[in-house]
KOLGUVEX-649593 format. One record per residue (C-alpha): z, y, x. Coordinates in pm, 1 decimal. Layout:
// residues N
pz; py; px
Z; Y; X $
...
***
This chain:
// residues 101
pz; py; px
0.0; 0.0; 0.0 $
-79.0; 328.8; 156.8 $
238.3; 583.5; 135.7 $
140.4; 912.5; -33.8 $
201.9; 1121.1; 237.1 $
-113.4; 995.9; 352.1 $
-280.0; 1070.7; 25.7 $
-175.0; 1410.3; -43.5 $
-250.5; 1485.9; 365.3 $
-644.6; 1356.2; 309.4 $
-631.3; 1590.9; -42.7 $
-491.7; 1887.7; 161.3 $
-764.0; 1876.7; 453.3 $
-1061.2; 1770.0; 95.3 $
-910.0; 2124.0; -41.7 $
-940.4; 2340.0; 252.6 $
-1292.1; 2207.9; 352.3 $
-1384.2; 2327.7; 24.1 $
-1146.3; 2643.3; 42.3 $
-1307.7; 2706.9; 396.6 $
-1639.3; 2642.7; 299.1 $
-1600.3; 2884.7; -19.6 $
-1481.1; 3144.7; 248.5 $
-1735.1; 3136.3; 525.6 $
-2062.9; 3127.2; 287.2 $
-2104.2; 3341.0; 79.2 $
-2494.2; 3341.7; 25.0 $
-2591.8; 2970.6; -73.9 $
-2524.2; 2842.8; -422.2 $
-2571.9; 2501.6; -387.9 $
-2311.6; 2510.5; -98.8 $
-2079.0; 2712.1; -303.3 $
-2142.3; 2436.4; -574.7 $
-2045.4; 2154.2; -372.5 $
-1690.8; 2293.7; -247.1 $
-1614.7; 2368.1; -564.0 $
-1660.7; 1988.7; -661.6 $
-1453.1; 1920.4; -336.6 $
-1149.1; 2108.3; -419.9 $
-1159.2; 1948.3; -781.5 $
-1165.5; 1609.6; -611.1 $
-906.0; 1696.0; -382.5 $
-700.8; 1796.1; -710.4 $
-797.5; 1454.7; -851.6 $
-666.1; 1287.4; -561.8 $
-309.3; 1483.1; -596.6 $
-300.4; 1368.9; -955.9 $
-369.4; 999.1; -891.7 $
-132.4; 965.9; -557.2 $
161.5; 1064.0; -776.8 $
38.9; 894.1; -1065.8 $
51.2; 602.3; -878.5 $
355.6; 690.3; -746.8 $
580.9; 767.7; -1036.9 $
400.7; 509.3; -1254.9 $
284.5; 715.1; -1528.1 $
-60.3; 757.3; -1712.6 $
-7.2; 1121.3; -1751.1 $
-217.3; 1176.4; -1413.4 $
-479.8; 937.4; -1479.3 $
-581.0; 1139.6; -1809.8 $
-627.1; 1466.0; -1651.7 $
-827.8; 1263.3; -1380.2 $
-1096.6; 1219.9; -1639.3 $
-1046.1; 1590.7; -1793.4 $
-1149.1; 1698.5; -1437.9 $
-1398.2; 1481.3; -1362.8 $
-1559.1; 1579.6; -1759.5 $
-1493.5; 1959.0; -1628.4 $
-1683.6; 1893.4; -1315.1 $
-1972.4; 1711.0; -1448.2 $
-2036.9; 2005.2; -1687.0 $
-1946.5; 2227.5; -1432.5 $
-2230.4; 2053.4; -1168.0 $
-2516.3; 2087.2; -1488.0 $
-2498.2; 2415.1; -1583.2 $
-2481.2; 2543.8; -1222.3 $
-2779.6; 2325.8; -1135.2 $
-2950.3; 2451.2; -1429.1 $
-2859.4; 2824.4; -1399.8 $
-2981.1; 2773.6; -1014.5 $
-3319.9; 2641.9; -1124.4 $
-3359.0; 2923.8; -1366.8 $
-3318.6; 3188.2; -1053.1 $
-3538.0; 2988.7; -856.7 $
-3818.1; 2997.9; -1077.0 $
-3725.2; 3396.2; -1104.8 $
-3690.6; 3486.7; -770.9 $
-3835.4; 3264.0; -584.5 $
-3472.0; 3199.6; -391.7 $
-3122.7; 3096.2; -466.9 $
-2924.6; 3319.9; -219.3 $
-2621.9; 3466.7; -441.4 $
-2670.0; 3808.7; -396.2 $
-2944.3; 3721.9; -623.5 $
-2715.0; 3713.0; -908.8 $
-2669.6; 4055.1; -886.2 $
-2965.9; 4175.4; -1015.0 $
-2911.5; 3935.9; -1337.0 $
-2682.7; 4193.7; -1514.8 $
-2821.4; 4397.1; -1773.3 $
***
Protein backbone atom coordinates (compact mmCIF):
# COMPACT_ATOMS: atom_id res chain seq x y z
CA UNK A 1 0.00 0.00 0.00
CA UNK A 2 1.57 3.29 -0.79
CA UNK A 3 1.36 5.83 2.38
CA UNK A 4 -0.34 9.12 1.40
CA UNK A 5 2.37 11.21 2.02
CA UNK A 6 3.52 9.96 -1.13
CA UNK A 7 0.26 10.71 -2.80
CA UNK A 8 -0.44 14.10 -1.75
CA UNK A 9 3.65 14.86 -2.50
CA UNK A 10 3.09 13.56 -6.45
CA UNK A 11 -0.43 15.91 -6.31
CA UNK A 12 1.61 18.88 -4.92
CA UNK A 13 4.53 18.77 -7.64
CA UNK A 14 0.95 17.70 -10.61
CA UNK A 15 -0.42 21.24 -9.10
CA UNK A 16 2.53 23.40 -9.40
CA UNK A 17 3.52 22.08 -12.92
CA UNK A 18 0.24 23.28 -13.84
CA UNK A 19 0.42 26.43 -11.46
CA UNK A 20 3.97 27.07 -13.08
CA UNK A 21 2.99 26.43 -16.39
CA UNK A 22 -0.20 28.85 -16.00
CA UNK A 23 2.49 31.45 -14.81
CA UNK A 24 5.26 31.36 -17.35
CA UNK A 25 2.87 31.27 -20.63
CA UNK A 26 0.79 33.41 -21.04
CA UNK A 27 0.25 33.42 -24.94
CA UNK A 28 -0.74 29.71 -25.92
CA UNK A 29 -4.22 28.43 -25.24
CA UNK A 30 -3.88 25.02 -25.72
CA UNK A 31 -0.99 25.10 -23.12
CA UNK A 32 -3.03 27.12 -20.79
CA UNK A 33 -5.75 24.36 -21.42
CA UNK A 34 -3.72 21.54 -20.45
CA UNK A 35 -2.47 22.94 -16.91
CA UNK A 36 -5.64 23.68 -16.15
CA UNK A 37 -6.62 19.89 -16.61
CA UNK A 38 -3.37 19.20 -14.53
CA UNK A 39 -4.20 21.08 -11.49
CA UNK A 40 -7.82 19.48 -11.59
CA UNK A 41 -6.11 16.10 -11.65
CA UNK A 42 -3.83 16.96 -9.06
CA UNK A 43 -7.10 17.96 -7.01
CA UNK A 44 -8.52 14.55 -7.97
CA UNK A 45 -5.62 12.87 -6.66
CA UNK A 46 -5.97 14.83 -3.09
CA UNK A 47 -9.56 13.69 -3.00
CA UNK A 48 -8.92 9.99 -3.69
CA UNK A 49 -5.57 9.66 -1.32
CA UNK A 50 -7.77 10.64 1.62
CA UNK A 51 -10.66 8.94 0.39
CA UNK A 52 -8.78 6.02 0.51
CA UNK A 53 -7.47 6.90 3.56
CA UNK A 54 -10.37 7.68 5.81
CA UNK A 55 -12.55 5.09 4.01
CA UNK A 56 -15.28 7.15 2.84
CA UNK A 57 -17.13 7.57 -0.60
CA UNK A 58 -17.51 11.21 -0.07
CA UNK A 59 -14.13 11.76 -2.17
CA UNK A 60 -14.79 9.37 -4.80
CA UNK A 61 -18.10 11.40 -5.81
CA UNK A 62 -16.52 14.66 -6.27
CA UNK A 63 -13.80 12.63 -8.28
CA UNK A 64 -16.39 12.20 -10.97
CA UNK A 65 -17.93 15.91 -10.46
CA UNK A 66 -14.38 16.99 -11.49
CA UNK A 67 -13.63 14.81 -13.98
CA UNK A 68 -17.60 15.80 -15.59
CA UNK A 69 -16.28 19.59 -14.94
CA UNK A 70 -13.15 18.93 -16.84
CA UNK A 71 -14.48 17.11 -19.72
CA UNK A 72 -16.87 20.05 -20.37
CA UNK A 73 -14.33 22.28 -19.46
CA UNK A 74 -11.68 20.53 -22.30
CA UNK A 75 -14.88 20.87 -25.16
CA UNK A 76 -15.83 24.15 -24.98
CA UNK A 77 -12.22 25.44 -24.81
CA UNK A 78 -11.35 23.26 -27.80
CA UNK A 79 -14.29 24.51 -29.50
CA UNK A 80 -14.00 28.24 -28.59
CA UNK A 81 -10.15 27.74 -29.81
CA UNK A 82 -11.24 26.42 -33.20
CA UNK A 83 -13.67 29.24 -33.59
CA UNK A 84 -10.53 31.88 -33.19
CA UNK A 85 -8.57 29.89 -35.38
CA UNK A 86 -10.77 29.98 -38.18
CA UNK A 87 -11.05 33.96 -37.25
CA UNK A 88 -7.71 34.87 -36.91
CA UNK A 89 -5.84 32.64 -38.35
CA UNK A 90 -3.92 32.00 -34.72
CA UNK A 91 -4.67 30.96 -31.23
CA UNK A 92 -2.19 33.20 -29.25
CA UNK A 93 -4.41 34.67 -26.22
CA UNK A 94 -3.96 38.09 -26.70
CA UNK A 95 -6.23 37.22 -29.44
CA UNK A 96 -9.09 37.13 -27.15
CA UNK A 97 -8.86 40.55 -26.70
CA UNK A 98 -10.15 41.75 -29.66
CA UNK A 99 -13.37 39.36 -29.12
CA UNK A 100 -15.15 41.94 -26.83
CA UNK A 101 -17.73 43.97 -28.21
Amino acid sequence: MIPIEHTLMIAAVLFFIGLIGMVINRNNLIILLMCVELMLLSVSTNLLAFSHEFQQAQGDVFVFFILTVAAVESAIGLAILVLLYRQHRGIDADTIQQLKG
